[in-house]
C-alpha positions, 0 to 999 in steps of 0.5 A: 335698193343698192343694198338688195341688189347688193343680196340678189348679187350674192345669192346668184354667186352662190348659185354659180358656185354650186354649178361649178362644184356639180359639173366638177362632180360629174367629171372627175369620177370619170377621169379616174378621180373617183374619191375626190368627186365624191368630196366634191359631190357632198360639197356641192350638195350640202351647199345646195340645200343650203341655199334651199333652206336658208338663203333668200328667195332670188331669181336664181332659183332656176340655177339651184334647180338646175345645180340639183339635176347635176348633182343627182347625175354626180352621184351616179357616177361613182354608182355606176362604177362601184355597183351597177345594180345598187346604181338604180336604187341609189339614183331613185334615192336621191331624186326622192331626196331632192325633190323634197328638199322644196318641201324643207324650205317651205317647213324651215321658213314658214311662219305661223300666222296666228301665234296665240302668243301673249303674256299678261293676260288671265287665262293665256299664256305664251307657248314656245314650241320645240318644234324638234319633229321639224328641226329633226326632219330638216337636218334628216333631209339635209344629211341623207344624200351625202350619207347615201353616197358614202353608202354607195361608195362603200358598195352598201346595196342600194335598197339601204339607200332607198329605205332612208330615202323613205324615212326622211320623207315620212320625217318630212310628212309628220312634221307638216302634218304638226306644222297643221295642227299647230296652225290650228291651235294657234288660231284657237287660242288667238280666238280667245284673245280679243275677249281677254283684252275686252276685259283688261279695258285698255285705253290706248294701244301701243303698235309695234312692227319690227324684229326683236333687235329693234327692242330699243324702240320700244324700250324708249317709250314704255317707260314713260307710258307706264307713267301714264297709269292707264291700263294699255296693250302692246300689239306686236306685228312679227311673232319672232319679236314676241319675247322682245316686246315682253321683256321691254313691256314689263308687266303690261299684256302683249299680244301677237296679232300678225294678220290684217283683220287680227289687229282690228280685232284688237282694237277693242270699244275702250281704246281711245288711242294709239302709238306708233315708235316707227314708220312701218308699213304695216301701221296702215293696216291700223291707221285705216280706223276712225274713231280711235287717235292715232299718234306718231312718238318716232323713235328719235329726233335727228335731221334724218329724211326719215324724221320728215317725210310725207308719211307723217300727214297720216296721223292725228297727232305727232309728238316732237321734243322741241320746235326744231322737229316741226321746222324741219318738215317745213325745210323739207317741202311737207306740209302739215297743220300746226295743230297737228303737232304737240312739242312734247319735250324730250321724256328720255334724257332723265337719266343723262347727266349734266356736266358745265366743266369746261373740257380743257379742264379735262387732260385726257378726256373720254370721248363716245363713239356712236356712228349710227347704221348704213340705212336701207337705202341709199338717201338713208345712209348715215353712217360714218364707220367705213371712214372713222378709222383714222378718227379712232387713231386720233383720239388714241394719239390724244390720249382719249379714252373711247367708247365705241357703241355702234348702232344695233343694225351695224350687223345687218351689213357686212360693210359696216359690221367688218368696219365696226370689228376693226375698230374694236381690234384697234381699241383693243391692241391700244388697250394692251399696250398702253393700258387705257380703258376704252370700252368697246364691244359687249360691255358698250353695246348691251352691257351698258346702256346709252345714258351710262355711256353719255355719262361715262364721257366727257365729249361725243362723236356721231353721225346724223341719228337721235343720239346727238339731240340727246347728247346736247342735254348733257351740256358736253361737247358733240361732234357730227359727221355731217355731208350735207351742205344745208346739214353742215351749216346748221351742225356748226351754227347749232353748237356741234362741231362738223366732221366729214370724209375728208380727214385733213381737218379732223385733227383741227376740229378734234382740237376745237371741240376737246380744247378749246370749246368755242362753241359751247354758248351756241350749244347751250341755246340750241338745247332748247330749240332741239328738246324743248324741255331743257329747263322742265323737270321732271323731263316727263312732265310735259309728255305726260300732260299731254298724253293723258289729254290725248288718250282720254276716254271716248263714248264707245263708237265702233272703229270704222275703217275709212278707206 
């Protein structure tokens, strides 16, 4: 919620700022300073349409409205003063322009429902539109008015301005007549979807509602359920995380269903089961079904709020890695049959090596910085990057090696995201004077992966996400930022050493965890507790036994909604 209001802010400055420029467009050709109006006319304009097309829908739509009734008399101004008889036509002109430039947002933020977008299918194919007759129209309705006045202000005749007017309009025309067609098309090709994956027989459906950044949670679970050697579709809820969601899936079918009733008609006789990574809203538009198992992977074990809410009572089966998961929604006042969870342990950590050397045998050790995002919402925000500063200088003045990796969302604020940039800036200049090699940036962030990053160090730093349940499996030492009273006392009692916002006890605890290790045993024994599979192998195995009994196949019964 802070964060919205946090947008609804900036939007109505923006606004304001636009009504600043108009008002100062409209006056300064008037006192004489005709040329200076102009620029801040086109200005004001372009930072208008702007808004128009780009910026998020506000309350403040009154303000750009009202900014776009003052910018047409801004252009009159200068009119006037060069041509008179032009004035009229140049007037009319832009007017046009302005009231289309509604229309240009509709184009510019539409997205068509029904995609037919799939890949792994017979007979479909992805189709990636161009769409350039729209991108064409848009920048046309953008740019006219401001070549109009620069029209006017070199005394062009204002029928000139009049006929482009006309053809950015017919621009705009053509291009929402394609935008129609291409719906249509669209539909008819999904049409021919549920067919196509009746007969790939999939049994069980994996459910994906999220924008293509959040790639990872898909990239955690696939893998696995490949191993299950079962044939199953990927239903993909936001056309624009398409190509995401096929580059993760590899070679099983991937769909786009974005609608309520194209899921369902998704949900083909053979589908027994299906996944969910994430707590998205849109999972009730398919948990509505009987007759299928629902069943509830997450995307990450942390003490999260989100990891044990109420919402979790809506599956049939929830998958946790060790008993700590389960425990931790009774903490939290949820209920929920014991029958109803599987500890599945933890299929990911294959890959993450284990390392029983003792850190101090270890003089300047590489230590991973992995804050997770600022979260939504207030009770949801966990990270760590707008205080660890003074943490990075440290570990620099220890000598450490750091791998900073922040969380794919850092960018979605801008708090953290200028946070996060200058502690790459600050790693950076270290690393120019005293030629230590800390990783930072794209080589961290996508160039290598988690696990790489896990084994490259020799201790860990983080927030309150999965990454730290992940880490204990290395046998490494992990430090936790942790703000929470019943949160602190479990990270200590746990094996982790405890960080907060108050810096004066960072130098010590830094000296415990790369030195000393003094809980190394408690970390050890919790392993277990927080993976459940820290003495299986392969890391998989459990998961794959009880997938498989989970998705078995059902005598056909349709899948009636119980609602």
């Amino acid at each position: 919620m802070k964060m919205r209001n946090v947008y609804a802010r900036l939007g109505i400055a923006q606004h304001m700022l636009v009504l600043l420029l108009t008002a100062l467009a409209v006056l300064l050709p008037f006192l004489g300073f005709t040329f200076v109006g102009v620029v801040v006319w086109m200005i004001g304009y372009s930072w208008s349409v702007l808004i128009a097309a780009l910026a998020r829908p506000t309350r403040a739509q009154s303000v750009q409205l009202a900014a776009q009734i003052l910018l047409t008399v801004g252009v009159a101004a200068p009119a006037i003063r060069f041509e008179p008889h032009g004035a009229v036509f140049s007037i009319i002109a832009v007017l046009l322009l302005l009231l289309l430039v509604p229309p240009v947002h509709a184009l510019k933020t539409r997205q068509v429902t029904y995609l037919g977008q799939s890949a792994g299918l017979a007979d479909a194919e992805f189709l990636a539109k161009k769409h350039i007759l729209k991108n064409a129209a848009v920048v046309a309705c953008a740019i006219a008015p401001a070549v109009l006045l620069a029209l006017s202000v070199a005394r062009v005749p204002g029928s000139v301005g009049l006929l482009l007017a006309f053809v950015s309009a017919s621009l705009l025309v053509a291009a929402w007549i394609q935008q129609k067609f291409a719906v249509r098309q669209d539909r008819r090709q999904f049409d021919a979807l549920p067919a196509l994956v009746e007969q790939h027989k999939p049994q069980f459906m994996v459910h994906w509602d999220a924008p293509g950044e959040s790639k990872y949670q898909l990239d955690m679970w696939l893998p696995h359920l490949n191993d299950l050697n079962l044939p199953f579709v990927v239903v993909v809820r936001e056309p624009g995380a398409f190509t995401s969601a096929v580059a993760a899936a590899d070679s099983q079918p991937v769909v786009v269903a974005a609608g309520h009733t194209d899921v369902e008609r998704l949900l083909v006789p053979s589908v027994s089961a299906v996944f969910y990574v994430n707590n998205a809203d849109r999972n009730n538009q398919v948990l509505r079904f009987e007759g299928v198992t629902h069943i509830m992977l997450s995307h990450g074990d942390s003490q999260k709020t989100t990891s044990s809410t109420r919402i979790f009572r809506l599956f049939d089966r929830i998958y946790m890695a060790g008993q700590a998961g389960i425990d931790r929604f009774s903490a939290s006042g949820v209920e929920i049959p014991a029958e109803r969870f599987a500890i599945v342990g933890r299929p990911q950590v294959r890959g993450i090596e284990q390392d029983s050397t003792p850190i101090r045998d270890k003089p300047t050790p590489t230590v991973l910085y992995a804050p997770t995002w600022m979260g939504d919402f207030q009770d949801s925000s966990y990270t760590s990057l707008l205080y660890a500063r003074s943490l990075i200088e440290l570990l620099i003045e220890r000598g450490c090696t750091v791998i900073f990796r922040p969380h794919p969302f850092t960018n979605r604020h801008r708090e953290t995201a200028e946070a996060a940039n200058s502690l790459q800036e600050l790693l950076r200049l270290d690393r120019e004077r005293r030629q230590t090699p800390h990783v930072f940036g794209r080589t961290a962030e996508s160039e290598l992966t988690l696990h790489e990053c896990f084994n490259r160090s020799d201790a860990m730093i983080a927030d309150i996400s999965a990454v730290v349940s992940d880490y204990l499996y290395s046998g490494k030492p992990v430090g936790v930022f942790a703000e929470d009273e019943s949160l602190r006392q479990c990270t200590e009692a746990e094996g982790r050493y405890q960080f907060g916002r108050d810096s004066t006890m960072w130098a010590e605890q830094l000296d415990r965890m790369l030195i000393d290790d003094p809980l190394s045993k408690q970390r050890h024994e919790a392993r277990r507790y927080y993976l459940g599979n820290a003495d299986i192998e392969p890391a998989d195995r459990l998961f794959l036994e009880i997938a498989r009994n989970d998705v078995r196949p059902m005598p056909y019964t349709p899948h009636h909604s119980s609602l």
